[in-house]
C-alpha positions, 0 to 999 in steps of 0.5 A: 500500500505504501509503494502505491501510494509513493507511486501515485504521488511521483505520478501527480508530481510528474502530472503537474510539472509537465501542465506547469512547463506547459503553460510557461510556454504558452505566451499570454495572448497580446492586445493590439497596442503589444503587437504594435509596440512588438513591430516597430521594435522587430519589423525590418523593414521599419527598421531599415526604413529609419536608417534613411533619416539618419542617412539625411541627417549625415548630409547635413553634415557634409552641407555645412562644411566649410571649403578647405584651406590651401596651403602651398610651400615653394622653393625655387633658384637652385643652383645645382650646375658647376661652372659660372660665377662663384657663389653657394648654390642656395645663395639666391634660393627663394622659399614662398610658404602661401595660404589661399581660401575660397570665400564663399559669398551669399550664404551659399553654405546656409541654403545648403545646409536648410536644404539638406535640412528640408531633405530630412523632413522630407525623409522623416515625413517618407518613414512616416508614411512608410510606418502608416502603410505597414501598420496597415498591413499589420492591423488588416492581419491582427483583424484577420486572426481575431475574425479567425478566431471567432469563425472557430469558436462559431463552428466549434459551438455549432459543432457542439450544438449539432451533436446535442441535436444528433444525440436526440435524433438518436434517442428518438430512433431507438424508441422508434419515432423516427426513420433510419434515412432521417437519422442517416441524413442527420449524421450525413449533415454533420460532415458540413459542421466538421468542415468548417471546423477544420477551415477555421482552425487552417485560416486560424493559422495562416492567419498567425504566421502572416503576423508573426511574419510582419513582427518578425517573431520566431514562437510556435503558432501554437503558442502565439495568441491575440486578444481584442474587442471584435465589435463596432460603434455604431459612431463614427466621425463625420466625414468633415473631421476626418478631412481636417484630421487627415490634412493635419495628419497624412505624412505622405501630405506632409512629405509633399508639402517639405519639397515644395518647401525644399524645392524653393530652398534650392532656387535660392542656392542656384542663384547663390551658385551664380554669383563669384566667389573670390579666393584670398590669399597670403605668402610669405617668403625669402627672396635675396636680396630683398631678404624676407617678405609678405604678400597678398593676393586677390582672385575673382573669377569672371562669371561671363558666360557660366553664371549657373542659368541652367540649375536655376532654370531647373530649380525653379521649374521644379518648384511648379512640379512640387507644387503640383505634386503637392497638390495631386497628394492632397487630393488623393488624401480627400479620395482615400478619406471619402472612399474609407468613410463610405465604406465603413458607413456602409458596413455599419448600415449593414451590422445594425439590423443584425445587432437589433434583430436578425441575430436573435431573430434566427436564434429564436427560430432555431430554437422554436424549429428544434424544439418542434422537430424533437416533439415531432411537431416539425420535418427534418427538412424544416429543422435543417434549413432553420439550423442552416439559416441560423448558421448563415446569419451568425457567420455573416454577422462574423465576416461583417465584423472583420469587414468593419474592423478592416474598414477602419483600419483603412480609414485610419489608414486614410486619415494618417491616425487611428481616430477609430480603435 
């Protein structure tokens, strides 16, 4: 008695170190505010994309740099030859040490570093945009594996409701108050229930390892989960917010505007870049017989035919380009704004009547049909299609579900910010 006792109580411990071990594996599921905080930390393509700032931000650098000094040494009048009069061969050498400048007039140095300046916001403008289309992408799949999610739980619970009814129809059978083809067609109808279970989990997982892709995760679908609220507001901002939000918002907009701003900072340095800039310099030196000296000297390039009219032509035409690229991108921002907020009214049109009535409407019904049917006050076929059509409704309620959240995930898409959670 005592060594089955010993036994039994390894067994448990073994029992318990193993549900332990299994349930440190399984991550808690993560809401949506994780997920995001996980893919800007992980996702490469983020990553990679920020890189570019802080390439802009080295361009700054190199634009602010002063022109170099020149420094020349010079040592001339050697006297290497025999013959001739007789003096030292460095008797008459002269040595002239010089330094030159190049001095840059118009605040050439100023407009290059605010344009590459205007460059950066630019590029940070671009990673903005970049992270809004990724987030996207990556809000469109968390929407997909919570709508995952909620297609299995319906067909695990029609399932499980299906075999209760199949249970019944058996015991009704065995005291002979139904035919063998009823039962038969009853059992042949579960294969649709245990279908759709096995679609839901495969969409369930396809679903997990496309976000684990864009969070750049390596745990085990299996032990990765999501948690969310998987519902609508029947409010929604007025297609008037919206368009103000998205004008103050769109970093693609915003993007636009910086090289406008930066094409016109351009036109500047091209007609800064026209004008001379003069070289000044200073020797000093020992020239015999006049014995040490200091000299001075100003040099001023003629601009008589090159004064830079090309790149200021150019410039300026680019100036009308930006702007009218800037002006493409805000009316793709009103575009992207209406056709998001058209969409998600119309799918909240949609879910309303199911909230208010057709949900608890085919619930009733099916529950009136089953019970009629199990008193045999109903046909199998009338029980059937009441089940079917209660299906039907609950998994369009789901999809339109996942059809809404999708919808605002592109609106907030269109807006530059999430003003829908």
């Amino acid at each position: 008695m005592q060594l089955r006792i010993q036994k039994l109580c390894w067994m448990l411990s073994v029992t318990l170190l193993v549900a332990a071990a299994a349930h440190a594996q399984t991550k808690a599921p993560m809401s949506w505010e994780q997920v995001r905080q996980r893919f800007e930390q992980n996702n490469p393509t983020l990553l990679a994309g920020k890189l570019n700032i802080e390439e802009s931000r080295a361009l700054e650098l190199t634009a602010n740099l002063r022109p170099n000094p020149t420094v020349s040494l010079t040592a001339d009048q050697f006297n290497p030859f025999p013959g001739g009069p007789a003096h030292s061969c460095c008797g008459s050498l002269l040595t002239v040490a010089a330094v030159s400048y190049l001095h840059e007039r118009d605040h050439k140095r100023e407009l290059r570093l605010e344009s590459a300046q205007k460059g950066t916001a630019i590029a940070t403008s671009a990673q903005a945009d970049l992270e809004r289309s990724l987030l996207f992408g990556l809000r469109t799949a968390f929407v997909g594996t919570l709508q995952a999610k909620a297609v299995l739980q319906l067909a695990k619970d029609n399932l499980a409701y299906y075999d209760h009814v199949l249970e019944i129809s058996r015991a009704r059978f065995a005291a002979g108050d139904i035919a063998q083809i009823d039962l038969d067609r009853l059992e042949l109808q579960r294969v649709q229930y245990e279908s759709d279970l096995q679609t839901a989990q495969v969409n369930l997982r396809t679903a997990k390892i496309t976000l684990l892709m864009l969070l750049n995760e390596r745990t085990p679908v299996d032990q990765y989960d999501v948690t969310g609220v998987f519902d609508f507001q029947e409010q929604i901002p007025t297609l008037d917010e919206l368009r103000a939000t998205a004008l103050d918002s769109r970093p693609d907009l915003k993007a636009a505007m910086h090289a406008v701003d930066k094409a016109q900072t351009d036109h500047r340095l091209a007609v800064a870049n026209g004008s001379t800039d003069p070289t000044l310099s200073v020797d000093a030196g020992r020239n015999p017989p006049i014995d040490q000296y200091v000299g001075f000297n100003i040099s001023i390039p003629l601009r008589i035919f090159d004064r830079n009219q090309g790149e200021k032509l150019r410039t300026k035409l680019d100036i009308a380009r930006s702007e009218r690229l800037r002006d493409a991108a805000q009316a793709q921002v009103f575009s992207d704004v209406d056709s998001g907020y058209t969409t998600l009214a119309s799918t909240v049109a949609l879910l309303k009547p199911y909230r208010a009535k057709y949900l608890e409407q085919s619930r009733r019904v099916r529950e009136t049909i089953f019970f009629s049917y199990r008193n045999g006050g109903a046909a199998l076929l009338d029980f059937l299609n009441a089940e079917s059509e209660y299906r039907t409704v609950q998994l369009a309620y789901v999809n339109l579900l996942g059809s809404y959240l999708s919808s605002a995930a592109q609106l907030n898409m269109a807006v530059g910010r999430e003003v829908i959670q």
